[in-house]
KOLGU-4560 file (N, C-alpha, C; in nm, 3 decimals, padded with zeros to 5 digits):
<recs>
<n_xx: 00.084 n_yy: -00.118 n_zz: 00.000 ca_xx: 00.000 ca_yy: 00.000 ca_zz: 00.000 c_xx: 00.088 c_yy: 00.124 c_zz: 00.000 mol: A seq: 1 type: UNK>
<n_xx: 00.047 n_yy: 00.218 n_zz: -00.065 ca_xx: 00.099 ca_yy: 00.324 ca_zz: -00.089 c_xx: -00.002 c_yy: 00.490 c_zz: -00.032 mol: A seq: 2 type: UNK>
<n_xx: 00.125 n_yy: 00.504 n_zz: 00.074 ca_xx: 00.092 ca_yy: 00.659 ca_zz: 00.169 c_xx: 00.119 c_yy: 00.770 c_zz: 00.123 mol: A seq: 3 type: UNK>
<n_xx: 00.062 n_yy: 00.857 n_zz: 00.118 ca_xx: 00.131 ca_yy: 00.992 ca_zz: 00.102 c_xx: 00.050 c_yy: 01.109 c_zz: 00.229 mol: A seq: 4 type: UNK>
<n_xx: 00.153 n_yy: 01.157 n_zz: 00.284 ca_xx: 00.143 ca_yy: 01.220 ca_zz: 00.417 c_xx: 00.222 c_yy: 01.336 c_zz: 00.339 mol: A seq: 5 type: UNK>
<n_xx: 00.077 n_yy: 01.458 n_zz: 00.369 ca_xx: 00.157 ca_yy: 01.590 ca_zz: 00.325 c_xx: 00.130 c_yy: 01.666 c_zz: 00.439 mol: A seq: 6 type: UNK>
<n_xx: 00.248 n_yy: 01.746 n_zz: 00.478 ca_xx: 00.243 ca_yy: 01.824 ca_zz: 00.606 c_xx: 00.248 c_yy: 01.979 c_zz: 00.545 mol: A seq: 7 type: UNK>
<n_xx: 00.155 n_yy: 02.064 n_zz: 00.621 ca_xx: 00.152 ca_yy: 02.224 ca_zz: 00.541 c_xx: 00.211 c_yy: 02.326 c_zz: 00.680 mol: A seq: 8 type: UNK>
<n_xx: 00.196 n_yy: 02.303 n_zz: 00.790 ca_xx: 00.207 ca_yy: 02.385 ca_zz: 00.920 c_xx: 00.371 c_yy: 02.365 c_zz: 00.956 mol: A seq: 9 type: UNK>
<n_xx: 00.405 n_yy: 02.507 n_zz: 01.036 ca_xx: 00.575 ca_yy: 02.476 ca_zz: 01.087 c_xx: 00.613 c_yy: 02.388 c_zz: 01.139 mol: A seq: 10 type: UNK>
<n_xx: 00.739 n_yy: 02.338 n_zz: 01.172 ca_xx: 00.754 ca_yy: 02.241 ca_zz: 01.305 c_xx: 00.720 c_yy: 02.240 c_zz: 01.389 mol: A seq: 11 type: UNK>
<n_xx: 00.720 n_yy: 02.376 n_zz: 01.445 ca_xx: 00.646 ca_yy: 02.465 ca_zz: 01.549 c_xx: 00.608 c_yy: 02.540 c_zz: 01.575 mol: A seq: 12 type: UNK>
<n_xx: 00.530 n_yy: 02.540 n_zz: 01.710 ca_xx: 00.379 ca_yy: 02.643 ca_zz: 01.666 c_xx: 00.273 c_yy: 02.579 c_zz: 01.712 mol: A seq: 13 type: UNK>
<n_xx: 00.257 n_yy: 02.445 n_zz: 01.620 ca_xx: 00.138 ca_yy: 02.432 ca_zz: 01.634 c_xx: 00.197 c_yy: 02.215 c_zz: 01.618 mol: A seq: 14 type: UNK>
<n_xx: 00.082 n_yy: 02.109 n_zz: 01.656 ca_xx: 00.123 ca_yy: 01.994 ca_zz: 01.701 c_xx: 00.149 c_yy: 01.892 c_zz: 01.550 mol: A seq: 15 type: UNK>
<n_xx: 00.081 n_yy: 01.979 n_zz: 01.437 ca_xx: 00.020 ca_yy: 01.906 ca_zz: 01.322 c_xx: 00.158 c_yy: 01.824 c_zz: 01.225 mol: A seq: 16 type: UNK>
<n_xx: 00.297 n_yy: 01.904 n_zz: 01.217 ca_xx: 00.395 ca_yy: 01.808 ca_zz: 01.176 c_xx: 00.449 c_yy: 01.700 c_zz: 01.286 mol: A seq: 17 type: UNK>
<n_xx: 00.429 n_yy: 01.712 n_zz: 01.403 ca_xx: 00.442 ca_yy: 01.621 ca_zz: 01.508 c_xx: 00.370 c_yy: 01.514 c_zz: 01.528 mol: A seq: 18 type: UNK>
<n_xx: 00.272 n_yy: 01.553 n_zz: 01.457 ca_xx: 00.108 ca_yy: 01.415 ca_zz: 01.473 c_xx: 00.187 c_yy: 01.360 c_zz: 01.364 mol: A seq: 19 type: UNK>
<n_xx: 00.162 n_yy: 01.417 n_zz: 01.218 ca_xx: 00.177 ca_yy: 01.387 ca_zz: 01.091 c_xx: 00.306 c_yy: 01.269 c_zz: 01.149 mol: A seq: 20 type: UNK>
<n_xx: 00.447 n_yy: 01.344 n_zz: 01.184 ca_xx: 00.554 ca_yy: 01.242 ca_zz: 01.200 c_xx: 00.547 c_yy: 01.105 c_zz: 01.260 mol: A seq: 21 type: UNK>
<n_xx: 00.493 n_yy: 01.136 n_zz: 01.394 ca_xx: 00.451 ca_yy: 01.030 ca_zz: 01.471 c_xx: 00.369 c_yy: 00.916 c_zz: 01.383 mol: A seq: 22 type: UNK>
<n_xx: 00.280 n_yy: 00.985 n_zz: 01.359 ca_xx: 00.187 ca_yy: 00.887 ca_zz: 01.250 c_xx: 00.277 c_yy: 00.818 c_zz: 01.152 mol: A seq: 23 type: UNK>
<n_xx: 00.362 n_yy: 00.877 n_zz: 01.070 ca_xx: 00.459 ca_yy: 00.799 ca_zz: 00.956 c_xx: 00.536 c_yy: 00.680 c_zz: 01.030 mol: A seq: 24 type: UNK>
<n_xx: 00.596 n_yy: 00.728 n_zz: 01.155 ca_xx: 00.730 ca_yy: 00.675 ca_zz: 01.234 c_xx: 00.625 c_yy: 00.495 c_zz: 01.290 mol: A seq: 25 type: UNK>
<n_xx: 00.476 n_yy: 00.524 n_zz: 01.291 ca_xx: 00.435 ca_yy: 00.395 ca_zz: 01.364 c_xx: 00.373 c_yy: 00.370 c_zz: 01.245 mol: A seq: 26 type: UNK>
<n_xx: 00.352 n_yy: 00.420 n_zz: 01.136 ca_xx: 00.307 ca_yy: 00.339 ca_zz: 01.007 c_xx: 00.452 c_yy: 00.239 c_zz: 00.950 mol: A seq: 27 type: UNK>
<n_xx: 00.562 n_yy: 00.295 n_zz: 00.971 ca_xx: 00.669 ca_yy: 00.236 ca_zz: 00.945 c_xx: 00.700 c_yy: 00.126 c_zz: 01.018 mol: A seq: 28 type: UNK>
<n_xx: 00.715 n_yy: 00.159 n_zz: 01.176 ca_xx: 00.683 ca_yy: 00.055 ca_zz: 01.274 c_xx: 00.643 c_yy: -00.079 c_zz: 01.263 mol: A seq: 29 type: UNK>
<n_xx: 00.497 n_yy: -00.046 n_zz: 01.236 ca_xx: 00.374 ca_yy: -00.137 ca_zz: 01.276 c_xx: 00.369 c_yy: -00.220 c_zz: 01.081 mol: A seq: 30 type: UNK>
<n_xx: 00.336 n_yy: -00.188 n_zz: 01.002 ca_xx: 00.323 ca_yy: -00.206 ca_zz: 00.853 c_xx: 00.465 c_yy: -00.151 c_zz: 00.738 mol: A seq: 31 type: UNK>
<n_xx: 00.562 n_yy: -00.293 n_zz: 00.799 ca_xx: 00.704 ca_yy: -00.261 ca_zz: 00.683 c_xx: 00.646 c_yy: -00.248 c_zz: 00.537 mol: A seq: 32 type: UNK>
<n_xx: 00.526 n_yy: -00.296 n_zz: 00.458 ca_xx: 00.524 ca_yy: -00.303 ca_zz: 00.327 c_xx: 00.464 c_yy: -00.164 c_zz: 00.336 mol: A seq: 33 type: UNK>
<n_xx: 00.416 n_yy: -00.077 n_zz: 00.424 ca_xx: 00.376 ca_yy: 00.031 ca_zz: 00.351 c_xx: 00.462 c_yy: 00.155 c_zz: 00.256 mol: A seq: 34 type: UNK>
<n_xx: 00.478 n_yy: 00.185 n_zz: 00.154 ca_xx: 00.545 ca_yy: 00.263 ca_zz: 00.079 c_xx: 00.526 c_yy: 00.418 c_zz: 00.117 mol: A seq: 35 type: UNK>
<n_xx: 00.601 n_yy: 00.483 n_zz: 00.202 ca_xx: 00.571 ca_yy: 00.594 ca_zz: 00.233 c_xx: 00.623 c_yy: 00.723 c_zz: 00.140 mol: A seq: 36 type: UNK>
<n_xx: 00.568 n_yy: 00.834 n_zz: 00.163 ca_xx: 00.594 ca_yy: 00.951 ca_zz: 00.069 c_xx: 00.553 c_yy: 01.038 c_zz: 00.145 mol: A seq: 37 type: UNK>
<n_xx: 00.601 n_yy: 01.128 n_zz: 00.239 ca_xx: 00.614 ca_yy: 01.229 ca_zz: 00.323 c_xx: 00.636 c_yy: 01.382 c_zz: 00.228 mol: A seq: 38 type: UNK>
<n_xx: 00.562 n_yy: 01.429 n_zz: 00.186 ca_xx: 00.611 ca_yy: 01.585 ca_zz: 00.110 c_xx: 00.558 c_yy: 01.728 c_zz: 00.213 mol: A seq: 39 type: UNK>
<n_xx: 00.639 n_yy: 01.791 n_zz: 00.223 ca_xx: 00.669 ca_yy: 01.918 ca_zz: 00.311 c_xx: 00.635 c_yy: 02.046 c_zz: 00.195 mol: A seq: 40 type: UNK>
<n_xx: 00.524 n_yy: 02.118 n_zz: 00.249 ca_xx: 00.506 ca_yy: 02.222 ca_zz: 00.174 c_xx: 00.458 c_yy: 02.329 c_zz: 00.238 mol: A seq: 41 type: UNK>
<n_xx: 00.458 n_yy: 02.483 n_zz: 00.221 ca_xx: 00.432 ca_yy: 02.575 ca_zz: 00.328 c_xx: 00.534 c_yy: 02.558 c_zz: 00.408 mol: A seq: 42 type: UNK>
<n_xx: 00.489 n_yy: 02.601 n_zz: 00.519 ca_xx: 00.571 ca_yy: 02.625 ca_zz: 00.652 c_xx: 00.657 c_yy: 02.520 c_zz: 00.664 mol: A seq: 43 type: UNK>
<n_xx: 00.564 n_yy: 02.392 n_zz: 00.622 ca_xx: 00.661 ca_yy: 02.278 ca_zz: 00.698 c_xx: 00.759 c_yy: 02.219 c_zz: 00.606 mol: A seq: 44 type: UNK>
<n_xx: 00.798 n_yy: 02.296 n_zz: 00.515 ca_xx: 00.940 ca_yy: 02.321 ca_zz: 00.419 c_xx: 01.040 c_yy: 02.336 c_zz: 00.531 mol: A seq: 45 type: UNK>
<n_xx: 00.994 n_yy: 02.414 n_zz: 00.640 ca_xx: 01.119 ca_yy: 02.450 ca_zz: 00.727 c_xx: 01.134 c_yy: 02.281 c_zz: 00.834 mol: A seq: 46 type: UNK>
<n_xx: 01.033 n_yy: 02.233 n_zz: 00.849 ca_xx: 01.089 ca_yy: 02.106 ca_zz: 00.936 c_xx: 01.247 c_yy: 01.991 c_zz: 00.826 mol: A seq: 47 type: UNK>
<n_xx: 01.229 n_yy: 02.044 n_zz: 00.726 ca_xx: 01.332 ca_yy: 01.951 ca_zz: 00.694 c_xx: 01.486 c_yy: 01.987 c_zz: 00.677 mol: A seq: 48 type: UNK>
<n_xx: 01.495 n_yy: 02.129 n_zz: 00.719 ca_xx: 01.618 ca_yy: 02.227 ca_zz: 00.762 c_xx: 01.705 c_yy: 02.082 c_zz: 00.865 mol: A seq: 49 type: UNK>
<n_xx: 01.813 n_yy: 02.145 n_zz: 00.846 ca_xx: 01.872 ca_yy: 02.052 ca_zz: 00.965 c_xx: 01.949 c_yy: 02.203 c_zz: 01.071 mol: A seq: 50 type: UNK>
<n_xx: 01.982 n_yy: 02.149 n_zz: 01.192 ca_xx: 02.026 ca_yy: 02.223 ca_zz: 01.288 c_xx: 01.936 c_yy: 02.302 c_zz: 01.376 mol: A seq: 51 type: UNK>
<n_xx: 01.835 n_yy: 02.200 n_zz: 01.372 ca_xx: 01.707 ca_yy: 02.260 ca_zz: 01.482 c_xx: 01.745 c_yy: 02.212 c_zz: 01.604 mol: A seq: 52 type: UNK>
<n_xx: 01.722 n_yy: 02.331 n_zz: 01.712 ca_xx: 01.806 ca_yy: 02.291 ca_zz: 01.863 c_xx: 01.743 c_yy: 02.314 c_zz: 01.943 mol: A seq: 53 type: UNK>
<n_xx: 01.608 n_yy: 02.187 n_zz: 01.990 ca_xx: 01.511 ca_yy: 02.200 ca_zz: 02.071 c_xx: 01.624 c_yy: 02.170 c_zz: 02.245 mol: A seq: 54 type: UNK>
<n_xx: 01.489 n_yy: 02.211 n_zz: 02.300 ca_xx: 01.529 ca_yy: 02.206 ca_zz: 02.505 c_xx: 01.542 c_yy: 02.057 c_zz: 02.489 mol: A seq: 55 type: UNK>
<n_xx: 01.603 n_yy: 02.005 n_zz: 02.563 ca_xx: 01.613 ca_yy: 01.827 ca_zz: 02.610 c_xx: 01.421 c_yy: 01.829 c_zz: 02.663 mol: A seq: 56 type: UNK>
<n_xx: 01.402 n_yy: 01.694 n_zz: 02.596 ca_xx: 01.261 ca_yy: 01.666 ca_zz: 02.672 c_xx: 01.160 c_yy: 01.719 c_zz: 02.594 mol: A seq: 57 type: UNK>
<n_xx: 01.191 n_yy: 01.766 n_zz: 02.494 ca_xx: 01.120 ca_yy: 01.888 ca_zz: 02.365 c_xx: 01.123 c_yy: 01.811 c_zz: 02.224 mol: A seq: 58 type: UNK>
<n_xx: 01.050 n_yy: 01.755 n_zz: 02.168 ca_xx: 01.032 ca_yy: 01.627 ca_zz: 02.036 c_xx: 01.118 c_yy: 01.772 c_zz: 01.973 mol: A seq: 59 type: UNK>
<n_xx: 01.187 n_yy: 01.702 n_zz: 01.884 ca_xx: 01.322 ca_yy: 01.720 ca_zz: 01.779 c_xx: 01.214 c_yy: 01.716 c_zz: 01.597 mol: A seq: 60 type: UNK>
<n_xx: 01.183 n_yy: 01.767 n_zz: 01.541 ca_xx: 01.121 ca_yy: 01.734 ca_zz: 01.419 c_xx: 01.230 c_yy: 01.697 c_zz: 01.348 mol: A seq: 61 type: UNK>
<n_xx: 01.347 n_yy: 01.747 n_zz: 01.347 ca_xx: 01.454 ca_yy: 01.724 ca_zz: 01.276 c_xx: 01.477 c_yy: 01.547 c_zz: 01.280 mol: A seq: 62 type: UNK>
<n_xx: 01.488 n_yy: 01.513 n_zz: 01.392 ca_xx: 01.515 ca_yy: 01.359 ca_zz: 01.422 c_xx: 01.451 c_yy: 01.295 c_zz: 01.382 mol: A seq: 63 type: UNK>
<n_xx: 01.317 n_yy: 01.335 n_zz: 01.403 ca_xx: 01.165 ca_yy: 01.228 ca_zz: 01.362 c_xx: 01.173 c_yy: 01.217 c_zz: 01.185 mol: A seq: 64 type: UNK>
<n_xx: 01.237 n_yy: 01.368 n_zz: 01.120 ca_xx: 01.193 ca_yy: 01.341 ca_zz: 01.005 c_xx: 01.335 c_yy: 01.214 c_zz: 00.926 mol: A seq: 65 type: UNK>
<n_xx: 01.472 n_yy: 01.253 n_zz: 01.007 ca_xx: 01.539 ca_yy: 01.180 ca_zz: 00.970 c_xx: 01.513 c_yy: 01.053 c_zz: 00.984 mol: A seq: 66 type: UNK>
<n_xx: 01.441 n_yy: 01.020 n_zz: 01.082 ca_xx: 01.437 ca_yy: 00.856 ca_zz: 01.125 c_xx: 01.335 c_yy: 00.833 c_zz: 00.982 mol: A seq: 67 type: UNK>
<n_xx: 01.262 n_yy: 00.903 n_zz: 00.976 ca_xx: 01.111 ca_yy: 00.819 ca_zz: 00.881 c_xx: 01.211 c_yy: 00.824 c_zz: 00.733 mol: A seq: 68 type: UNK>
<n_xx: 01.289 n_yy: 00.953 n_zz: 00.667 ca_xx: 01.359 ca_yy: 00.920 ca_zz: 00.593 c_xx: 01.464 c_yy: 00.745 c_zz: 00.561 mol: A seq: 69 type: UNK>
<n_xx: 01.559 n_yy: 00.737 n_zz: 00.674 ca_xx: 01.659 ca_yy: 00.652 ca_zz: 00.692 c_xx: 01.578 c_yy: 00.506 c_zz: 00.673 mol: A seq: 70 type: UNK>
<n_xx: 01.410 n_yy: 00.499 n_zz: 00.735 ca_xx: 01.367 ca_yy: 00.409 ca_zz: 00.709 c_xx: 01.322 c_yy: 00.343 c_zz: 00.584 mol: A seq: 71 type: UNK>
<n_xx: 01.349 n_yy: 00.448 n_zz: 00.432 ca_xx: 01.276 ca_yy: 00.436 ca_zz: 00.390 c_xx: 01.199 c_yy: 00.514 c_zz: 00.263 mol: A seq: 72 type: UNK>
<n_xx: 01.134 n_yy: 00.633 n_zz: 00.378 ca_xx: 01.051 ca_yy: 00.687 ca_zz: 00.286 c_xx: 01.056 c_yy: 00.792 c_zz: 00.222 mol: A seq: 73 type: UNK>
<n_xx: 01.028 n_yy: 00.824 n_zz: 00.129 ca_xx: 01.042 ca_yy: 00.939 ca_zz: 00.038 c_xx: 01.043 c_yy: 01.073 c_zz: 00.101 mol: A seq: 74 type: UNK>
<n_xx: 01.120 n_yy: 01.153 n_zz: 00.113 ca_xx: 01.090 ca_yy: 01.322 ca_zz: 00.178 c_xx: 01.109 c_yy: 01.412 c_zz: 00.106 mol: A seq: 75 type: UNK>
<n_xx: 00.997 n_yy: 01.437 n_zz: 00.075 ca_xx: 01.011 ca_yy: 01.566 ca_zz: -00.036 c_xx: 00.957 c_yy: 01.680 c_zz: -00.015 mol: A seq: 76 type: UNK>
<n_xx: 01.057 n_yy: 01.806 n_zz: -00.026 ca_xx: 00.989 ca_yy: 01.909 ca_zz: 00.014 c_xx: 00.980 c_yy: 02.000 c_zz: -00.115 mol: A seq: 77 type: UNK>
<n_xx: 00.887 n_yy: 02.091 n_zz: -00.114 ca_xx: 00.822 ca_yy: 02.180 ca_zz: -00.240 c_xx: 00.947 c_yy: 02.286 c_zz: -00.240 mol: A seq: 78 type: UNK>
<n_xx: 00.998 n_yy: 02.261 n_zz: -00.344 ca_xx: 01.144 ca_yy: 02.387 ca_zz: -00.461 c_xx: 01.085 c_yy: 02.533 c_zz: -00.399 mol: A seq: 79 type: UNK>
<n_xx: 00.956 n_yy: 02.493 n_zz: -00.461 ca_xx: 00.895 ca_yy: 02.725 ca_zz: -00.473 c_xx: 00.913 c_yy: 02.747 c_zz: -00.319 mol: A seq: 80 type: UNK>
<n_xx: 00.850 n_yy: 02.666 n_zz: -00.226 ca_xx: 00.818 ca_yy: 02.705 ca_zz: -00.049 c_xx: 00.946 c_yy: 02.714 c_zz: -00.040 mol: A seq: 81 type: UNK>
<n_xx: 01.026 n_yy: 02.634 n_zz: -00.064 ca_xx: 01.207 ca_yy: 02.659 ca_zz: 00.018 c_xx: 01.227 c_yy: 02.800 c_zz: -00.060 mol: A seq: 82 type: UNK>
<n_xx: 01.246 n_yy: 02.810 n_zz: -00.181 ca_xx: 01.298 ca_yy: 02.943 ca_zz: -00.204 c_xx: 01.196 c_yy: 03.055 c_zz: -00.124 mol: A seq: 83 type: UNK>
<n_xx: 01.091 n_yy: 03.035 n_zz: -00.102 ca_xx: 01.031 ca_yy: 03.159 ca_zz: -00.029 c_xx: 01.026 c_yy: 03.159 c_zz: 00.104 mol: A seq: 84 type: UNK>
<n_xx: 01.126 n_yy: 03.069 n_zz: 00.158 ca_xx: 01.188 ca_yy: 03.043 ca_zz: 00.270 c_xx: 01.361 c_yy: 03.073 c_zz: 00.267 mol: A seq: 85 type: UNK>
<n_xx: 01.404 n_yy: 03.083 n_zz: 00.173 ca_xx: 01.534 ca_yy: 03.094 ca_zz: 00.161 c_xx: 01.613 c_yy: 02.931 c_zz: 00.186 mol: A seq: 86 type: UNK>
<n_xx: 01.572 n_yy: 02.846 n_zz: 00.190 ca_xx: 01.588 ca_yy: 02.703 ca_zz: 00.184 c_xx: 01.689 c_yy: 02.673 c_zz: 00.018 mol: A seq: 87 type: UNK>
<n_xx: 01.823 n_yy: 02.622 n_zz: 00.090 ca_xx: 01.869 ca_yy: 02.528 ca_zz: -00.035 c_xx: 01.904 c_yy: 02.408 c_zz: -00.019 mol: A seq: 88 type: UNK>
<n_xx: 01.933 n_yy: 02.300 n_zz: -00.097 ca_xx: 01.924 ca_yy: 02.153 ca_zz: -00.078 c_xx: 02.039 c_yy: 02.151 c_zz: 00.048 mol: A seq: 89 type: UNK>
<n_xx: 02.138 n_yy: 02.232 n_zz: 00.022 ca_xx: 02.227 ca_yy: 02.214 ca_zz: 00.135 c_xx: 02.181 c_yy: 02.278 c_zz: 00.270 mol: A seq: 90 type: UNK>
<n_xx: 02.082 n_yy: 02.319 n_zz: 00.262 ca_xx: 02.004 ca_yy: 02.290 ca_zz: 00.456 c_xx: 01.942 c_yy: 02.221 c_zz: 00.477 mol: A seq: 91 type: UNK>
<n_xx: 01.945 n_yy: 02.130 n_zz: 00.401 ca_xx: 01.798 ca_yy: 01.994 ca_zz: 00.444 c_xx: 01.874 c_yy: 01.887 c_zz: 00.479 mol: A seq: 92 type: UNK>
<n_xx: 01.788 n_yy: 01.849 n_zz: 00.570 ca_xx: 01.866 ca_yy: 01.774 ca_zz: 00.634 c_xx: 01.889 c_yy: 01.619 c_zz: 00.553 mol: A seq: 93 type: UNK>
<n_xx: 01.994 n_yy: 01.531 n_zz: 00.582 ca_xx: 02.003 ca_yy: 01.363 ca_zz: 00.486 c_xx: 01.892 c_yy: 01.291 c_zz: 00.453 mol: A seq: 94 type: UNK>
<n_xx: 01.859 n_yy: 01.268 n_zz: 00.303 ca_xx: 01.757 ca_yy: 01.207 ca_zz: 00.312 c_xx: 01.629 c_yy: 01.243 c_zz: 00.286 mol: A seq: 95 type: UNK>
<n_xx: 01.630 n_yy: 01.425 n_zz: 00.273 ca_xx: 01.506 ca_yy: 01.537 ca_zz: 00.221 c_xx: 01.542 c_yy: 01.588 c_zz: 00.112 mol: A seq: 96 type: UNK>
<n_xx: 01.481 n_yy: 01.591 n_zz: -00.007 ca_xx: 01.507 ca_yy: 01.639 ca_zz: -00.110 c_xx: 01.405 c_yy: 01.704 c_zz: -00.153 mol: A seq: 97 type: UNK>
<n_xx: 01.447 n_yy: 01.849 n_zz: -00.241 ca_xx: 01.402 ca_yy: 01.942 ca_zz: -00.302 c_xx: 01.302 c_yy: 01.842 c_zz: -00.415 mol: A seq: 98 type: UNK>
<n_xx: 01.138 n_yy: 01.916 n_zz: -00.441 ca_xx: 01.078 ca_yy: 01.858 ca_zz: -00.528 c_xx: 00.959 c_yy: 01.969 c_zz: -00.619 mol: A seq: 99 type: UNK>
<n_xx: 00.880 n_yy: 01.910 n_zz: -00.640 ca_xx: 00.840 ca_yy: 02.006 ca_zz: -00.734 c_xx: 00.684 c_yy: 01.960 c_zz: -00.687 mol: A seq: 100 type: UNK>
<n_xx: 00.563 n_yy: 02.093 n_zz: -00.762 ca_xx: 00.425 ca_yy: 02.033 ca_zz: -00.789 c_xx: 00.390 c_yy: 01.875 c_zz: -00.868 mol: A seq: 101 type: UNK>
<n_xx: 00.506 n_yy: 01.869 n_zz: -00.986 ca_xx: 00.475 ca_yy: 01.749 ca_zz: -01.066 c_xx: 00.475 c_yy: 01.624 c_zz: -00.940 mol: A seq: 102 type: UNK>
<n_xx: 00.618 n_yy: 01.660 n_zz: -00.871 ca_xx: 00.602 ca_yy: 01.503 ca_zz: -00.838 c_xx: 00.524 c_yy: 01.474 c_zz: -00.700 mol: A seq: 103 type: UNK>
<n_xx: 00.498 n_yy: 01.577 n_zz: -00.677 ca_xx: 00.341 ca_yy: 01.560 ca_zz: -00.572 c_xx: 00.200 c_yy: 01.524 c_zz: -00.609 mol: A seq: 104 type: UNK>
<n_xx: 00.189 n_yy: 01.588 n_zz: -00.739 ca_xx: 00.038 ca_yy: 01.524 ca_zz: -00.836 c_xx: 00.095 c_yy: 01.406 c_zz: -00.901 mol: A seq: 105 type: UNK>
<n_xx: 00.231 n_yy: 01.332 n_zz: -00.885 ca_xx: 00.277 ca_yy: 01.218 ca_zz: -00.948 c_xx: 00.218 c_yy: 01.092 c_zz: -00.816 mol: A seq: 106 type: UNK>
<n_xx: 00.281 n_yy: 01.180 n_zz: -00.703 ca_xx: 00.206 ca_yy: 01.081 ca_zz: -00.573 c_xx: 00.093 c_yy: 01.099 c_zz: -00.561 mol: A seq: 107 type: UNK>
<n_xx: 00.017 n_yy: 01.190 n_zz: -00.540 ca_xx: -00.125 ca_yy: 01.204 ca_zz: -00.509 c_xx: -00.183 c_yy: 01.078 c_zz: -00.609 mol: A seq: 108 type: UNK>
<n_xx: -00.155 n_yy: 01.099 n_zz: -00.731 ca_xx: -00.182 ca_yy: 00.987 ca_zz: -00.816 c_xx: -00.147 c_yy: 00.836 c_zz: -00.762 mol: A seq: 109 type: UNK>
<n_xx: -00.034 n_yy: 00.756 n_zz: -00.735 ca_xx: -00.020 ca_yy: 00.671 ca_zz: -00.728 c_xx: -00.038 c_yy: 00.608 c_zz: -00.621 mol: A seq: 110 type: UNK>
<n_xx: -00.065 n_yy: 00.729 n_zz: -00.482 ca_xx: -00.097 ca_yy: 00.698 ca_zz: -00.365 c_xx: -00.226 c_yy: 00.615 c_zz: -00.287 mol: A seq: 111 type: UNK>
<n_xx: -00.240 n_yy: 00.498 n_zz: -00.232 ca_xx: -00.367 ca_yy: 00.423 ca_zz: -00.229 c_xx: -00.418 c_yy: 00.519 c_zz: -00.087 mol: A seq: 112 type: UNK>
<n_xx: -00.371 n_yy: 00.601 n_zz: -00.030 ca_xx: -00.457 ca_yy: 00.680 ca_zz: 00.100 c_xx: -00.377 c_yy: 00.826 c_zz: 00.080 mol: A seq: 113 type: UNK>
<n_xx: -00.404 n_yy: 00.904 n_zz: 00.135 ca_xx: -00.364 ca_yy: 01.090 ca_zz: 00.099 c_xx: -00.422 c_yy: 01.060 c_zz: 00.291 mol: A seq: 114 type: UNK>
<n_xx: -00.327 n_yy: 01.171 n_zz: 00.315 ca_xx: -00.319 ca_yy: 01.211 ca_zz: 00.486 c_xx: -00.252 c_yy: 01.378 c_zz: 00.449 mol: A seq: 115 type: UNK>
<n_xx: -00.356 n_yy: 01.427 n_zz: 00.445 ca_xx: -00.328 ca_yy: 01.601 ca_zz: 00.457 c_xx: -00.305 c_yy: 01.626 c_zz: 00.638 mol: A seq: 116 type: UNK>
<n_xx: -00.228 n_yy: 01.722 n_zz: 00.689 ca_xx: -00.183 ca_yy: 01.750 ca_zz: 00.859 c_xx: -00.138 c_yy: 01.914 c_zz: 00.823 mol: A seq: 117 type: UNK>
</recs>
């Protein structure tokens, strides 16, 4: 089965890339055949920055997104949002790559469930 989990809100702020992550990290967990596709657009272009330096005891988005990457799944964040973030491939963290509208209406397409957060 094939996921696509698109996150639109900052890292922080507000809980919705934290649900979204959590949710990927125990879809990965719990169901190895699921094919994941995580794309970052809006705000949450900035969760895939690396050198985020939360308090100890404070969820890390940076970590969560690396782990769901390393496992696996696709991380793609939207080209236009990073540039209107000032985002270049060399701040994202291992494993997040710069993408486009095409290859998000390429997943939306091939995806058997859509999870908007």
């Amino acid at each position: 089965m094939k996921i696509l989990i698109v996150l639109n809100d900052p890292p922080y702020g507000t809980e919705r890339v934290y649900n979204g992550l959590r949710l990927a990290m125990n879809l990965q967990a719990k169901h190895e055949q699921v094919e994941l596709t995580v794309f970052l657009m809006g705000d949450a272009a900035s969760a895939a920055k690396s050198g985020w330096q939360t308090p100890n005891g404070y969820y890390n988005v940076e970590r969560m997104l690396a782990s769901v990457a390393r496992k696996g799944a696709a991380v793609l964040v939207c080209g236009m949002c990073m540039d209107a973030r000032g985002l270049t491939q060399d701040d994202l963290l291992e494993g997040a790559l710069r993408s486009t509208m095409d290859a998000l209406t390429q997943a939306t397409v091939d995806a058997d469930k859509i999870l908007v957060f």
